[in-house]
N, C-alpha and C positions, 0 to 999 in steps of 0.2 A: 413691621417687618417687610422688607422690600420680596419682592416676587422672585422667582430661581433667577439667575442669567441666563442668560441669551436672548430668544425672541421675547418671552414675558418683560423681562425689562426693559429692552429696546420701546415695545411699544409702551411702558409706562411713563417713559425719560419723553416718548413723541408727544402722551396727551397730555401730560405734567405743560408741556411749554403748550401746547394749545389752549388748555383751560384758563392757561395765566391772561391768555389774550384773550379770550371771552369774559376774565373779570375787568380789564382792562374798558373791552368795547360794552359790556350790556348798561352798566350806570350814567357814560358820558355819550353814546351813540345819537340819542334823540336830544341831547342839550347843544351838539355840534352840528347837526342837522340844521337846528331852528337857529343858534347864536349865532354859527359862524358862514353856509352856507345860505341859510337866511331866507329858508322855508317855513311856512306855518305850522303849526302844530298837527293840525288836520289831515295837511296835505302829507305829512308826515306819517301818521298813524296810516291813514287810508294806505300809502305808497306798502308799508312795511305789513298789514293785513293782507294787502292782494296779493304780493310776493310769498306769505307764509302757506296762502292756499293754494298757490300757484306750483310751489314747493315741494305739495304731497301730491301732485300726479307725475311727480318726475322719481319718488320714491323706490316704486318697480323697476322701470328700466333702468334707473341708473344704478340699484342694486346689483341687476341683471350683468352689469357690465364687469362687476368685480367675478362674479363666476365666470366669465368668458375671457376676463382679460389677467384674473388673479386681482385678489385685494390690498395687495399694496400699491402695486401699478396704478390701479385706480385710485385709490386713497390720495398719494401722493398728487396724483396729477393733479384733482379737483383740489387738492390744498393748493396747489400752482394754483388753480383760477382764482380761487380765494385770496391770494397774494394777491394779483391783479384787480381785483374787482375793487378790492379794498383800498388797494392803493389810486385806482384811480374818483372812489369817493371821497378821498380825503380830499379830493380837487375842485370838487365837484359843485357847482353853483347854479345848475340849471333844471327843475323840476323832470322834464321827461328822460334827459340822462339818470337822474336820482336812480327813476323807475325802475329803469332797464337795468341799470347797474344792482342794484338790491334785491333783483328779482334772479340775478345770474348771480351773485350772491348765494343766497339762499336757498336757490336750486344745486348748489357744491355745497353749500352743508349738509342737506339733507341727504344726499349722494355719499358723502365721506363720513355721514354714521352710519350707514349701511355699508361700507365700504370696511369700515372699522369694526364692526358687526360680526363679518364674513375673516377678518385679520385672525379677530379674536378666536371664530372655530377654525381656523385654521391651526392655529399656534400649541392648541392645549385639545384635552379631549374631557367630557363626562365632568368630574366635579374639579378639575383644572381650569376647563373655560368660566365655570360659576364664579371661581376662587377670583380669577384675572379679571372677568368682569367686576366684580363686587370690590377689587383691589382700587380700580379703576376708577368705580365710583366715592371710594375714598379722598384719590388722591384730587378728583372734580372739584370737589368742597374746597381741597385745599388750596391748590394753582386757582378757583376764581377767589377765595379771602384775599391772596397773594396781590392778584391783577385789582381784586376793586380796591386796596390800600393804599395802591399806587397810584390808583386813578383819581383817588381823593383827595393827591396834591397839587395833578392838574384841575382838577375843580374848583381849591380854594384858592387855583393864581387865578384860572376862570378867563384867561384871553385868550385871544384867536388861535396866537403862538402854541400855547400849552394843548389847547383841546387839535391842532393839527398833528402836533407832535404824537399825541396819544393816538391819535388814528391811524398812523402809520407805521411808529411802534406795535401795534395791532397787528396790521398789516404783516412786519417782519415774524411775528409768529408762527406765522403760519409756515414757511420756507424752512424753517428751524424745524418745526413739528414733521416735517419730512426728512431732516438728516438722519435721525436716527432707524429711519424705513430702511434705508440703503445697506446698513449694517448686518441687516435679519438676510439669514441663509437663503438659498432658492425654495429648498425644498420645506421652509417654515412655512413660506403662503400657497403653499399646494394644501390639496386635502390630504394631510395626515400622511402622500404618498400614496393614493387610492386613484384612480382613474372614478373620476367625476360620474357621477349618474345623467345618462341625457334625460333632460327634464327640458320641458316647454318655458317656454318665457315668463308664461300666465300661469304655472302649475301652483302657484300660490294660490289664486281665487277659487283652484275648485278643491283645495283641502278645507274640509269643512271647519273639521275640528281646528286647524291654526286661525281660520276665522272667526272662531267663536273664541278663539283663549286672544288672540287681539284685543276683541270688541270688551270684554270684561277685564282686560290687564289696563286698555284705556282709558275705560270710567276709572278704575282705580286709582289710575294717574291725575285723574281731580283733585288729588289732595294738595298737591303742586303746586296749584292753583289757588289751591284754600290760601296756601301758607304765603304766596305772594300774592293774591288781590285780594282777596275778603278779609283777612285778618287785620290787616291796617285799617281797613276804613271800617270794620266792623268795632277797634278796641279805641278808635280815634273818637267815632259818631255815634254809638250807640252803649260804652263802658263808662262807669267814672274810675276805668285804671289809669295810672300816667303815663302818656305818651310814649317814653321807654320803654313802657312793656312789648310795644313792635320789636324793638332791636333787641329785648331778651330771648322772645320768642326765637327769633331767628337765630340766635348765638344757642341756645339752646338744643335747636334744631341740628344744627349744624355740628356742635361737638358733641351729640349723641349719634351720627349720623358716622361721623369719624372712627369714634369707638368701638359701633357698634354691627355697623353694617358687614362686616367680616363673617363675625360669629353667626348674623343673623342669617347667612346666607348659606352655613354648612347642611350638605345634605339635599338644595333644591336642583341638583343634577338630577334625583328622582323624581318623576315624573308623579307620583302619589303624593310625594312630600311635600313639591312646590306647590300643588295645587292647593293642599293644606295651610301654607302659609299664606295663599292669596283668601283663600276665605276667614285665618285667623285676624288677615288686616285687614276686610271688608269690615269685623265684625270690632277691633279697635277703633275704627274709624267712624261707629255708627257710635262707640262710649262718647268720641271726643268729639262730636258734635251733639250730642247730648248733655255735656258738660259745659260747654260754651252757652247754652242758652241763658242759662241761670247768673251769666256774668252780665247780663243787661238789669239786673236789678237788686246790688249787691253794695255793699260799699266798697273802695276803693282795696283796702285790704287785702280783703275777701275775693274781691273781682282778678284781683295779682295771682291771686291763692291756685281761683281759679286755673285763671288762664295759664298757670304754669301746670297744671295737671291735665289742661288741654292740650297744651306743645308737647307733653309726654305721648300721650294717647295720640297725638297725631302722626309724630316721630313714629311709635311703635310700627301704625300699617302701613307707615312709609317705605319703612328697612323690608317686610314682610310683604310688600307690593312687589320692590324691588329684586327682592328674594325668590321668589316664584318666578317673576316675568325674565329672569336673566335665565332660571333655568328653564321655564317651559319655551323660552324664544328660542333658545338653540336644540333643544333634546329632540323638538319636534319636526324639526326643519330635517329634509335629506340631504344627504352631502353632498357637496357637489350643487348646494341651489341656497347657500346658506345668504349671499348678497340678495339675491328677489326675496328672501323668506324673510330678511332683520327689514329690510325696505319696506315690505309690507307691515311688520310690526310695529315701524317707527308713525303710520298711519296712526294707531289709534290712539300715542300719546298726542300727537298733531292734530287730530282733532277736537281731542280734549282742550286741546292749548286755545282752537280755535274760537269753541263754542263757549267756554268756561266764563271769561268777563260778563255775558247775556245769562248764561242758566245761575251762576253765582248771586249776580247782583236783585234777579228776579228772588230767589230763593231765600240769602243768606242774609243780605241788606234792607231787608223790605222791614217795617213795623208789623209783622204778625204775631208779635210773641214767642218768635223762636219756630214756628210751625216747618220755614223754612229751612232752618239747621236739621228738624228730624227728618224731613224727607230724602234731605239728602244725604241722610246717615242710614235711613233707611235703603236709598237705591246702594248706595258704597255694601250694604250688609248683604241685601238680596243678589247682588255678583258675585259678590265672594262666594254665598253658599253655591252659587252655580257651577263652580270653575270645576270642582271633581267631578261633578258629572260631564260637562265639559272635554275634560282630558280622558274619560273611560271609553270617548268614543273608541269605537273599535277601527285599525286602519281600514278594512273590508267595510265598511259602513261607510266610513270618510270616502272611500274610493264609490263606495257605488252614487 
């Protein structure tokens, strides 16, 4: 069911065409890197690591900018650089340009989900922004199937031509994902009509309690992780399932994610409920690394059997991660500081992103007999139960 008209759909019709361009650029990015520009693997990885950490100190202020400047204005803009950066890496052949360019890059994306953050509470209020978020996160799943489908037939012509092509196709994305910004009323990307609360730039670090439902909505965000780095090379190197089980998993994933993330998300505009749902998925997510252990020493069948009642259990605290952290990111945040406050939240899945291949591969990939899967179903369970305590901070508590 598509979202009311007006601003709700406007901005679903903007990330509908954004997402399609990130399934587009995430599966062929690093193979046009190294084929066609004609950079190492290394220098690759390293280039697109330093950029991502580079990324999260620009998080705050460029948040900061959508409250002072309005979050479309900014959205839009940083999607312009985004055109530009993009368009001029499709060009691009020379390592320190790479740098610089991927690094301005990545500093406008992280800017323009924070930017889109602050769209979203702008547009809707209470269990509207939840609904529109959670809409949103639907339609992600869909526009990236859309983009890596397509990217699949530049892959298998696999020439210069096709992976250039696909780069700048990319590129045109982003310009498009702004047409539809122009459309949304004045008064859609104001607060609600409210004269903005003066808040500090930094009013984000000394709210305790949004630091603490960050740091815990973050870890939770490791499951992300799970389900793109450890699970492949955990069902390839350490299962006897067949190798398809990767692409079931994730089809899995994916069309339960579709279905499901709607419903799962009714109700986390309160502030008791969300908190409930990040602890019910801490504690799904400690089942379904519990359940994967026992697919190292099963037969093949069985190991299938398995690992599809692991992709259940993982889907489940995924929707119920998402659920909670869409409503306690905005409920908690004051008006009027809603771009520094999603900026700052988009930190703790960023970190997760960052740290997750090192704490994974230690933990999840190692021959201990699975000891590694429980600890880390163990830490996913011990956040969860944290978050309501968490969220009861009192604001007088938070303030002092």
């Amino acid at each position: 069911m598509l979202p009311g008209p007006g601003a709700p759909r406007l901005l679903t019709a903007s990330w509908l065409i954004k997402t399609v361009g990130s399934g587009l650029y995430l599966p062929t990015s690093v193979l046009f890197f190294t084929r066609v520009a004609g950079l190492s693997t290394g220098r690759v990885a390293f280039g697109l690591s330093l950029a991502g950490l580079i990324s999260l100190a620009g998080a705050v202020p460029l948040g900061g900018l959508a409250d002072r400047y309005g979050p479309r204005r900014t959205y839009a803009v940083l999607l312009t650089v985004q055109f530009v950066t993009m368009t001029a890496l499709a060009l691009v052949h020379a390592y320190p340009l790479f740098l610089g360019l991927i690094t301005v890059f990545t500093l406008a994306e992280q800017g323009s989900s924070a930017a889109r953050g602050a769209l979203i509470a702008a547009v809707g209020e209470g269990a509207e922004r939840v609904r529109l978020r959670a809409y949103l996160r639907v339609v992600t799943n869909v526009g990236v199937a859309i983009g890596a489908g397509l990217a699949a037939i530049a892959i298998d012509v696999g020439t210069t031509t096709a992976y250039t092509a696909l780069l700048l196709g990319t590129a045109l994305t982003f310009p498009a994902a702004a047409v539809p910004l122009y459309r949304l009323a004045t008064d859609s990307v104001m607060t609600g009509g409210k004269t903005p609360a003066q808040t500090s730039r930094w009013q984000v670090f000394r709210d305790v309690r949004y630091v603490w439902v960050t740091v815990i909505c973050g870890v939770l965000s490791l499951q992300a992780q799970v389900l793109s780095f450890a699970v492949p090379l955990w069902v390839v190197d350490h299962t006897s399932a067949p190798k398809l089980t990767v692409s079931a998993i994730v089809v899995i994933n994916a069309g339960l994610v579709i279905l499901l993330q709607m419903r799962a998300s009714r109700g986390a505009e309160d502030d008791a409920r969300a908190a409930r749902l990040c602890r019910r998925a801490g504690l799904a997510l400690l089942a379904a690394c519990a359940v994967v252990v026992f697919t190292s020493s099963t037969p093949p069948w069985l190991a299938v059997l398995l690992l599809i009642a692991f992709a259940a259990l993982l889907t489940a605290g995924e929707l119920w991660t998402s659920a909670g952290s869409f409503g306690l990111s905005f409920s908690l945040a004051p008006d009027g500081a809603h771009g520094q406050y999603q900026g700052f939240f988009s930190l703790g899945r960023g970190l997760a992103t960052a740290v997750a291949p090192w704490l994974l591969s230690a933990l999840c990939l190692s021959d201990d007999g699975g000891r590694g899967w429980l600890a880390l179903g163990a830490l996913f369970a011990v956040v969860g139960l944290l978050m309501p305590t968490a969220v009861r901070r009192s604001p007088e508590r938070v303030a002092a």
